[in-house]
C-alpha positions in Angstrom: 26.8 35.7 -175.9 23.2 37.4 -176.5 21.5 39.3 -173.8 19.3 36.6 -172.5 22.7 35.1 -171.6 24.0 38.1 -169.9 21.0 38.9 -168.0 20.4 35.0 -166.8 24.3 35.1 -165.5 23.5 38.4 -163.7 20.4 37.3 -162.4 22.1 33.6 -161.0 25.2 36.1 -159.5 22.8 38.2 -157.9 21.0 35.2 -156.3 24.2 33.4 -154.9 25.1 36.6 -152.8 21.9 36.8 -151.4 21.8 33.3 -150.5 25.0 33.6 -149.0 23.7 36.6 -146.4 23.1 34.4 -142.8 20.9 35.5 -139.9 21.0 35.4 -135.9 18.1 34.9 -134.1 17.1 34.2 -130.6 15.2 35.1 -127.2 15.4 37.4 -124.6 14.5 36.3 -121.2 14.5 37.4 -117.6 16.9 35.1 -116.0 14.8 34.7 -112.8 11.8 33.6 -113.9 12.4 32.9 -117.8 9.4 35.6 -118.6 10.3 36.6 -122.3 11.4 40.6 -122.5 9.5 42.6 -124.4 11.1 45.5 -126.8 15.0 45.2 -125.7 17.5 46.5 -127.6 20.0 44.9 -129.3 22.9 46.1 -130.8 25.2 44.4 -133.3 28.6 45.0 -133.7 31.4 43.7 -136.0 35.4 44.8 -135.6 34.2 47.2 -132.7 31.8 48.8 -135.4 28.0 48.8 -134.9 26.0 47.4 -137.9 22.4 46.8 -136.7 20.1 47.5 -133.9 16.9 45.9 -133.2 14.4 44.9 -130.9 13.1 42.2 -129.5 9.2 41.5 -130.2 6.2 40.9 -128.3 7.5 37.0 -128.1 10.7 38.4 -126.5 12.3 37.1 -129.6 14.6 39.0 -132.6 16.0 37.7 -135.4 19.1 40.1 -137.4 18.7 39.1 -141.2 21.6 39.6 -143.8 24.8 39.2 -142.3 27.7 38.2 -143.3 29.8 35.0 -141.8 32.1 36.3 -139.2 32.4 37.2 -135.6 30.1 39.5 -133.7 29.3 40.8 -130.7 26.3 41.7 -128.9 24.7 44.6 -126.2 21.6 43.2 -125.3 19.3 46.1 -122.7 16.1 46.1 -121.1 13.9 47.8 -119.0 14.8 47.5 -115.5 17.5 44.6 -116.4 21.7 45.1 -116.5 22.9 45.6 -120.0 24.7 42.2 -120.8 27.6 42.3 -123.7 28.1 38.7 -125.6 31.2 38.5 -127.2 32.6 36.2 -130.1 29.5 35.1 -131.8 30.4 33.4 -134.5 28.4 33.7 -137.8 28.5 30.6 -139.6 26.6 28.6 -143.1 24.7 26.1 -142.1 24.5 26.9 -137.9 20.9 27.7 -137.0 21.0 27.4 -133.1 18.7 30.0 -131.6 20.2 32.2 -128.8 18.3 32.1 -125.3 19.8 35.6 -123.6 19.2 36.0 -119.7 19.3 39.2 -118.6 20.0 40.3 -114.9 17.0 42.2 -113.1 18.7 45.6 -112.0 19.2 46.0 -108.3 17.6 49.4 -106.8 14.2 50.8 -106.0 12.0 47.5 -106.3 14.3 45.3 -104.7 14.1 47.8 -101.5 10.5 47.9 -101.4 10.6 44.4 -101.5 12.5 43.9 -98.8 10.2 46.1 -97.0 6.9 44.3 -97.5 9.1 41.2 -96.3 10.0 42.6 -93.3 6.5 44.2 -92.4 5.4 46.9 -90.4 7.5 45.7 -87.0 10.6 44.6 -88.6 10.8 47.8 -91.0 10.6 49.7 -87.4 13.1 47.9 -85.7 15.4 48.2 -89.1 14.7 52.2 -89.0 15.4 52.5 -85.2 18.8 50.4 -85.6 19.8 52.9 -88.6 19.3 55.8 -86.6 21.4 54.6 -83.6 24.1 54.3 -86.2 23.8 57.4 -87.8 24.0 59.0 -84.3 
């Protein structure tokens, strides 16, 4: 065997294990409204062990190159949105199906003040007054 040999066989082994490497790839969304969410994190774990973390583009979408097959899991978090967890994603050749992830607005300040431009001026009052007999 000369060293063209040698080199070509390295060269083809080096080639399968890249092409072996798979990818995940999907969108993250709010689930209210299906407006893509910009810049959320996502973290990647394997066997409780984080590997990647990335975030989602201007399109909402990600994509998580190089991975082996196997089974993942995912924390997915966004700017005013609940943190969602995905577990048991399996990593497979040949299985190209795009993840759509919905994430859950967060309930606090915004969903009082909306609430309150609901209710108006007069309602708002009448709420107030009724919280204040109870406190009393």
């Amino acid at each position: 065997m000369n060293i063209t040999t040698l080199l070509l066989l390295a060269t083809s082994l080096n080639f399968t294990a890249v092409d072996s490497l798979l990818e995940l790839q999907g969108k993250i969304v709010d689930a209210s409204n299906g407006d893509k969410l910009i810049f959320a994190t996502i973290e990647l774990y394997q066997n409780n062990s984080l590997k990647q973390i990335i975030y989602s583009d201007v399109d909402g979408t990600f994509r998580i190159e190089k991975l082996e097959a196997g089974i993942y899991s995912m924390e997915i978090a966004a700017d005013a949105m609940k943190t969602k967890t995905i577990e048991k994603i399996r990593i497979l050749p040949g299985k190209k199906a795009p993840l759509i992830i919905k994430l859950d607005k967060k309930k606090g300040e915004n969903e009082i003040l909306d609430a309150a431009v609901e209710l108006g001026a007069e309602g708002l009052s009448r709420l107030i007054k009724k919280l204040l007999k109870k406190d009393n």
